[in-house]
N, C-alpha and C positions, 0 to 999 in steps of 0.2 A: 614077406613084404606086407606093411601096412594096406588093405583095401582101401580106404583111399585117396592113397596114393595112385595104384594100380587102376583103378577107375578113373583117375583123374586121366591117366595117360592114355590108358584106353580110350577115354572120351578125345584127347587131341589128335590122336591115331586116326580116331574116325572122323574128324573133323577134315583131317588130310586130306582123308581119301575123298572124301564129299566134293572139296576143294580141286579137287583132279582129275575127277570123271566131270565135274561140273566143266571144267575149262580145258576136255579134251585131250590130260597129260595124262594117258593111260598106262602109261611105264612107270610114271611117277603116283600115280595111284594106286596101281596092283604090287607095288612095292611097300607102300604102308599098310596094304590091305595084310599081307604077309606080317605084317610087326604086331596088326591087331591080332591076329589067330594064335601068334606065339605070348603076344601081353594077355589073351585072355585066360593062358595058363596058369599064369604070375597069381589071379583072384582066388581065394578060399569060396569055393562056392557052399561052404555047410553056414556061412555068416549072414552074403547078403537075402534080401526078400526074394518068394520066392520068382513074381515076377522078373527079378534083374536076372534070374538061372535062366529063364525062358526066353530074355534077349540075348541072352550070351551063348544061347543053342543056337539061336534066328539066326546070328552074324553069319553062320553057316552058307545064308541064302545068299548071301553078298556076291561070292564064288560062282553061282551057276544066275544070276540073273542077267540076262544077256542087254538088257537097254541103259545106256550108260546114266542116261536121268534119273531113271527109276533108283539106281544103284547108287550115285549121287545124295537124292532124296533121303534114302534109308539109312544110307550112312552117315547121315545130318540127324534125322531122327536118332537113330542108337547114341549117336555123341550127345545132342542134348537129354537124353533119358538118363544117360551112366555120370554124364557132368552134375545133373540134378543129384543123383545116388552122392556123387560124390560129395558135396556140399551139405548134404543133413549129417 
């Protein structure tokens, strides 16, 4: 699969999830949160910068951060950093 493509989705996945924890629907967010861990497989990571390898380890953090804001936040941030990627 095209990178980005798979970034791009990536980037909406985590858009979701941001969208989820933001407004409380946490079954509905740990359930995209799962689609990003399996889409981040989908990336060739020998292509992009190395930075974007560095977030795509981070997403890791998503899983064990216990404040739904925080985890919100982060997944707002990764979506516009990978939507950026996507777009150059």
């Amino acid at each position: 699969m095209n990178n980005k493509i798979a970034l791009s989705s990536l980037a909406m996945d985590l858009k979701r999830v941001a969208l989820g924890y933001h407004r409380g629907s946490f079954i509905v967010a740990n359930r995209f949160l799962e689609e990003v861990l399996k889409r981040r497989e989908e990336i060739n990571k020998t292509s992009p910068k190395p930075y974007l390898v560095r977030f795509l380890k981070d997403i890791d953090k998503l899983k064990i951060e216990r404040d739904s804001m925080k985890k919100a936040e982060d997944a707002l941030l990764y979506s516009i950093l990978f939507q950026n990627a996507a777009l150059k």
